[in-house]
C-alpha positions in Angstrom: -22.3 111.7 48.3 -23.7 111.5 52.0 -22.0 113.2 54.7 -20.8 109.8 56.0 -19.1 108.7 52.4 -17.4 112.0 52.5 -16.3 111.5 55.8 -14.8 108.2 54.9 -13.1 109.9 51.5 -11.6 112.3 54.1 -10.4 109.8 56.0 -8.6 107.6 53.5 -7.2 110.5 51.8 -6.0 111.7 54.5 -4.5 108.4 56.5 -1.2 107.7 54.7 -0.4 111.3 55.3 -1.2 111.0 58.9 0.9 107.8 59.4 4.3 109.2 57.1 3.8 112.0 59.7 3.5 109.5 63.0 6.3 107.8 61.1 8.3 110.4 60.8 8.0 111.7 64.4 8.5 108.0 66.0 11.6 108.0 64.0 12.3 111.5 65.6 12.0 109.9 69.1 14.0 106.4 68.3 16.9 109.0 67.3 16.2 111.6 70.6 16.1 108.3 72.8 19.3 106.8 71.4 21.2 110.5 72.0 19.5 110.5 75.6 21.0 107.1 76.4 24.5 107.8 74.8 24.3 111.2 77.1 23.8 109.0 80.2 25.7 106.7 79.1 28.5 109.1 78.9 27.2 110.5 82.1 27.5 107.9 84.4 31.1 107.1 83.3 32.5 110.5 84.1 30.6 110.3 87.5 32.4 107.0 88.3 35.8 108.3 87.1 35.2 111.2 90.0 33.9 109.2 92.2 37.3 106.9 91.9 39.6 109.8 91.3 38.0 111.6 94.7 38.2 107.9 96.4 42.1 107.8 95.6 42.3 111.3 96.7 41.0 110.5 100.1 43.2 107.8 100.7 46.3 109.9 99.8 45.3 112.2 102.5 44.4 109.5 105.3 47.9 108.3 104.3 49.7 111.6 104.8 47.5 112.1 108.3 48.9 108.2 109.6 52.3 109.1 108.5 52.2 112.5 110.4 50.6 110.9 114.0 53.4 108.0 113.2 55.9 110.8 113.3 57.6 110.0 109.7 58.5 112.8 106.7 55.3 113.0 104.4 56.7 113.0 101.2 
């Protein structure tokens, strides 16, 4: 067998091992890339749940302060 027909046994051998293995770890980055989004996902809501909580907090206060110049009871 010449070095090149070895080479090319080498190489057939050894390719459906090499893609069950790219397989495998494509697979492995579908799965991270699915958690990743569901993480940012998740994320973003809980940002925009503080940034509305904090909004309604604001307003509460700039009510309390026109209440106080206007000279009423803040409750």
């Amino acid at each position: 067998m010449s070095a090149f027909g070895h080479c090319t046994f080498q190489a057939a051998y050894a390719a459906p091992f090499i893609m069950i293995s790219q397989n495998r770890q494509a697979e492995r980055d579908r799965h991270q890339a699915d958690e990743d989004y569901r993480t940012n996902v998740e994320a973003e809501r809980r940002i925009e749940d503080l940034q509305k909580r904090l909004a309604e907090i604001e307003v509460n206060k700039l009510n309390r302060i026109i209440k106080l110049l206007e000279g009423r009871p803040v409750q």
